[in-house]
N, C-alpha and C positions, 0 to 999 in steps of 0.2 A: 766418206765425206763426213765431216762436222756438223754433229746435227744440234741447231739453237733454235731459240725461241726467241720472237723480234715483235716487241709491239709497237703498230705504225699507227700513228697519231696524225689524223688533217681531217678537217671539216668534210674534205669533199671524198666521193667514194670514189671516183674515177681515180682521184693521187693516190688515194691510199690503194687501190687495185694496180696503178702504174710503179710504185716503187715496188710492191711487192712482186707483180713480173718482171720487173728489173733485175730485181736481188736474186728470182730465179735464174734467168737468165747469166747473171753475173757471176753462176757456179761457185762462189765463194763458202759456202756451206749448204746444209738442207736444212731450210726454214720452215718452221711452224709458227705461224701469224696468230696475234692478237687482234684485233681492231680496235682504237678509239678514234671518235668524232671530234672531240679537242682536248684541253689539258683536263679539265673536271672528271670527264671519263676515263681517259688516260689514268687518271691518281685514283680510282675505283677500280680498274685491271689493275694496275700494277702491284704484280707480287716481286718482291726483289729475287726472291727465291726461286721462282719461274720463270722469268724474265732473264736473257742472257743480253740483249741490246736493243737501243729503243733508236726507233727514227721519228725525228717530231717537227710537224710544218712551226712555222711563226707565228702567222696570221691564223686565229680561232676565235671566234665565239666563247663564251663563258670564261677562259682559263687559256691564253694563249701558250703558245710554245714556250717562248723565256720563262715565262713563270713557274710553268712545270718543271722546269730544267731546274730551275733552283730550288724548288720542293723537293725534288727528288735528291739534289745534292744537298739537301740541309743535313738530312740524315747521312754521318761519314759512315754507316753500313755499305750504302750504294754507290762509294766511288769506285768502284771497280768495275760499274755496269757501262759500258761504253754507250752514249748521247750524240746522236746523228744528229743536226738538224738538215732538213730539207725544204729548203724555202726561196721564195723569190727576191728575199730582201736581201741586196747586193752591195751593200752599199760596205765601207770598210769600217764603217762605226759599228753598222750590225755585226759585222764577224766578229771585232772584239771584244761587243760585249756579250756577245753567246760564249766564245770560245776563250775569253780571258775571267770576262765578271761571273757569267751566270757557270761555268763549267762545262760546257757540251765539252764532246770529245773530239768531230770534226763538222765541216758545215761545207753545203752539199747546193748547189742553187742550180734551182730552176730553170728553166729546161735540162735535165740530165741525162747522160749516155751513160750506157750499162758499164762501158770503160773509165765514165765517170767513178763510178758506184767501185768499180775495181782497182782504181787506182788508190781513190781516196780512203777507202776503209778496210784493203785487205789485209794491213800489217793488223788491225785495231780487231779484224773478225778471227785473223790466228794465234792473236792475244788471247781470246777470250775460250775459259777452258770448254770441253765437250763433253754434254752431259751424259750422251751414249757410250761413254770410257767407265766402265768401273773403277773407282780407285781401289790398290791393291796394298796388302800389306796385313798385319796378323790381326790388327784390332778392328780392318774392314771385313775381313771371313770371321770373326766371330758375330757382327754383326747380321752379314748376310745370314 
């Protein structure tokens, strides 16, 4: 199985421990968790480099979701890093402008089923490459 690393972003610890039994649950790779409490801490973990896909609520204290989403997409290094949102805000303004203005990758509303989780973002998790693959080839064994 695909092993990535996922930083989950929501004020509350209960979401951020329900998405991430979800995502187990969801069998779609084997995740190693981050934690941040909202976007400000979120943008202090986040390494692009370590980070292979981020899930991020809306609603936060200090640094909400959208604005993280757009910090993180300002820099074009980081569009390749796949932007979950997971949030209650359901409205079809909201989804556009996460997934058209700000960049998310997909958006994910509250209350979710782990078939949620799997429908929505399995193509976007077997996108994303896997770190436990060594890349092969003469100028990676010389490095190794």
């Amino acid at each position: 199985m695909k092993k990535l690393t996922a930083l989950v972003i929501d004020d509350s610890r209960i979401m951020r421990t329900m998405v991430m039994n979800s995502l187990g649950k969801a069998e779609l790779a084997e995740f190693e968790f981050i934690e941040a409490e909202d976007g400000l801490d979120a943008l202090e973990k986040f390494d692009p480099k370590a980070v292979d896909i981020i899930f991020a609520d809306w609603n936060m204290p200090r640094m909400n979701g959208i604005d993280f989403v757009r910090k993180v997409r300002a820099n074009k290094k980081n569009l390749h890093i796949p932007i979950i949102m997971v949030t209650s805000e359901q409205t079809v303004g909201k989804m556009n402008e996460a997934l058209g203005r700000a960049g998310a990758s997909a958006y994910i509303c509250k209350p979710f089923t782990v078939q949620d989780l799997q429908r929505k973002i399995g193509k976007l998790i077997n996108e994303v490459p896997d770190r436990s693959v060594k890349p092969t080839g003469f100028f990676n064994r010389l490095m190794s």
